[in-house]
C-alpha positions as CSV (number, residue, x, y, z in Angstrom):
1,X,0.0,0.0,0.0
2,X,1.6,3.5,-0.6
3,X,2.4,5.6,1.6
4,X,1.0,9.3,1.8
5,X,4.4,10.6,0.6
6,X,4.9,8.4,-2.2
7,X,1.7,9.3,-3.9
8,X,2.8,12.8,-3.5
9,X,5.8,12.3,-4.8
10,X,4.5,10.5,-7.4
11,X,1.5,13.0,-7.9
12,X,4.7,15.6,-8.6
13,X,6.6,13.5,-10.6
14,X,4.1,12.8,-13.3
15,X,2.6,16.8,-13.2
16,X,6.4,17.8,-14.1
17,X,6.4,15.7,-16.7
18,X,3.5,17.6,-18.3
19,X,4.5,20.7,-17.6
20,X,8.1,20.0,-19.3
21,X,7.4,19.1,-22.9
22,X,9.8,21.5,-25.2
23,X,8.4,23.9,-27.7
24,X,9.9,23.3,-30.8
25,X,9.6,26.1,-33.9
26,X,11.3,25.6,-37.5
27,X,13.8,27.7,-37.9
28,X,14.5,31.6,-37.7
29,X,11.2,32.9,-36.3
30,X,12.6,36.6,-37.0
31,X,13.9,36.2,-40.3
32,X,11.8,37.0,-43.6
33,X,10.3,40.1,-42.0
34,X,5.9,40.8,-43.3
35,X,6.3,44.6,-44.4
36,X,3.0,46.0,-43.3
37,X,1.8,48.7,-45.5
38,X,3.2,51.7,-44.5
39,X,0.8,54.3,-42.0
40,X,1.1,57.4,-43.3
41,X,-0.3,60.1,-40.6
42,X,-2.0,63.2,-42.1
43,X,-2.7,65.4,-39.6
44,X,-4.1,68.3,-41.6
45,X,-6.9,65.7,-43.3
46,X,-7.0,64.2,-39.9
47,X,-6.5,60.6,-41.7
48,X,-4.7,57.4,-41.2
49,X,-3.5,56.6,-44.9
50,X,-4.4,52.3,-43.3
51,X,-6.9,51.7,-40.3
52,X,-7.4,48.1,-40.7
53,X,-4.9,45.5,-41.0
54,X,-4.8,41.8,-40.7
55,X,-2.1,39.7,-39.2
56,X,-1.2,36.0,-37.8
57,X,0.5,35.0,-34.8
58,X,3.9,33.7,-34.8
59,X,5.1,35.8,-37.4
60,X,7.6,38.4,-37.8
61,X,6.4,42.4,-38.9
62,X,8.2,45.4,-39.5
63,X,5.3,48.0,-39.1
64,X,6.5,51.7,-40.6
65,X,4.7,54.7,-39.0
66,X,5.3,58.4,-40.7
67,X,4.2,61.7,-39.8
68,X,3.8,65.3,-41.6
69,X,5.2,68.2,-39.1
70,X,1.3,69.6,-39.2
71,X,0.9,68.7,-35.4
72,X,3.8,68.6,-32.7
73,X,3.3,65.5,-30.4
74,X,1.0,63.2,-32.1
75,X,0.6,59.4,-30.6
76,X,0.0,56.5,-31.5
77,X,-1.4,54.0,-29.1
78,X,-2.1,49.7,-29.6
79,X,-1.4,48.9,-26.1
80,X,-3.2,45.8,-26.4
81,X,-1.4,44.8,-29.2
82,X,2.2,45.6,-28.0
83,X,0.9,43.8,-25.0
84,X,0.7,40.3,-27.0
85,X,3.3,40.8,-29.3
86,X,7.2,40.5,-28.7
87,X,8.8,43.3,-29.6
88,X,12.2,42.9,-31.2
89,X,13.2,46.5,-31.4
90,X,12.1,50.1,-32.6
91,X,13.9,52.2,-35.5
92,X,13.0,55.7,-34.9
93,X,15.2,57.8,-37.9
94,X,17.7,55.6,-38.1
95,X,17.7,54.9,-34.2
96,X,17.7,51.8,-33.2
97,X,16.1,50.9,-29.6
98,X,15.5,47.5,-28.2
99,X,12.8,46.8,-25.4
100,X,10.7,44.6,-24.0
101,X,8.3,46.5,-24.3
102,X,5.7,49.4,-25.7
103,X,3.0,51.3,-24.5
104,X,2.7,54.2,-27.4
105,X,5.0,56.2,-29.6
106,X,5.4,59.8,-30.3
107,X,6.2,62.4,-33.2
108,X,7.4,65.9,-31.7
109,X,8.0,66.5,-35.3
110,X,7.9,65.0,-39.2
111,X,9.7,61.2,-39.0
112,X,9.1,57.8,-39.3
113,X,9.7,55.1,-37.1
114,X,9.6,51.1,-37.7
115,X,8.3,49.2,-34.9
116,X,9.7,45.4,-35.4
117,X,7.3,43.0,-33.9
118,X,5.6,39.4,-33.5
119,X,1.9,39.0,-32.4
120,X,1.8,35.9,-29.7
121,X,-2.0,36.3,-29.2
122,X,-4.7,36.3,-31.0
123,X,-7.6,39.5,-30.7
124,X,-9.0,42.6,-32.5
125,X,-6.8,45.7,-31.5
126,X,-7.6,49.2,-32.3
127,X,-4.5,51.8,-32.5
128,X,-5.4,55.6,-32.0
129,X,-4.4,58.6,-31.7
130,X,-5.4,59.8,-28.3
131,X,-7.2,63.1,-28.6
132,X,-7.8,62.4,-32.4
133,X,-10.0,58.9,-32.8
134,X,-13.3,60.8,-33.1
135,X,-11.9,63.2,-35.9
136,X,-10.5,59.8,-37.6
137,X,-7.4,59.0,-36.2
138,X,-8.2,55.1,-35.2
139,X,-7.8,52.0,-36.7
140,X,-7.9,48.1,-35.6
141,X,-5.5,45.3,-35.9
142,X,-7.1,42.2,-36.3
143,X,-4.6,39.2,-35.1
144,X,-5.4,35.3,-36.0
């Protein structure tokens, strides 16, 4: 008969085993970057140039933002979606920053920046401008 400890044990032993099984992916998930079309910000038109796009998990995007010099300190929000994404790094005129992370960026004048990224989750994710998505500036990421 076992013992209270050995069925623990036990118990433990097979859980781990579970819980241990490797994730295997073929090859270079980061290589053979998706260029997104590029999202053009017109803030005299008060326009996105895209507002939807449609993407899969597990693979890699370089998404290129631009804006005119109309309006100093324009955003650009997607929490949600930089929330469930791994972010490999951020190219911001020829800048190159590498985080973990991203909340929103920001224009304090004309540029463009290239956020590289790779959706883990699936959802529907809007990006905004904050101050702006009622005159237009909003759009949605849809992720499979």
């Amino acid at each position: 008969m076992p013992t209270r400890r050995s069925a623990m044990l036990t118990l433990a032993a097979g859980a781990s085993a579970l819980v241990v099984r490797p994730v295997l992916a073929k090859g270079n998930l980061a290589s053979n970057p998706v260029r997104l079309p590029e999202l053009k910000i017109d803030t005299v038109n008060l326009k996105y140039s895209v507002t939807d796009y449609e993407l899969e998990t597990g693979k890699y995007y370089f998404w290129t933002i631009s804006c005119d010099d109309a309006e100093e300190g324009i955003q650009v929000m997607a929490p949600e979606l930089f929330q469930n994404s791994w972010i490999n790094q951020i190219v911001a005129n020829d800048m190159v920053t590498h985080t973990t992370s991203l909340y929103s960026i920001e224009f304090g004048a004309a540029g463009t920046i290239q956020i590289q990224f790779m959706p883990i989750r699936p959802g529907a994710y809007a990006f905004y401008s904050p101050g702006f998505e009622n005159k237009g500036l909003k759009g949605k990421i849809i992720v499979n």
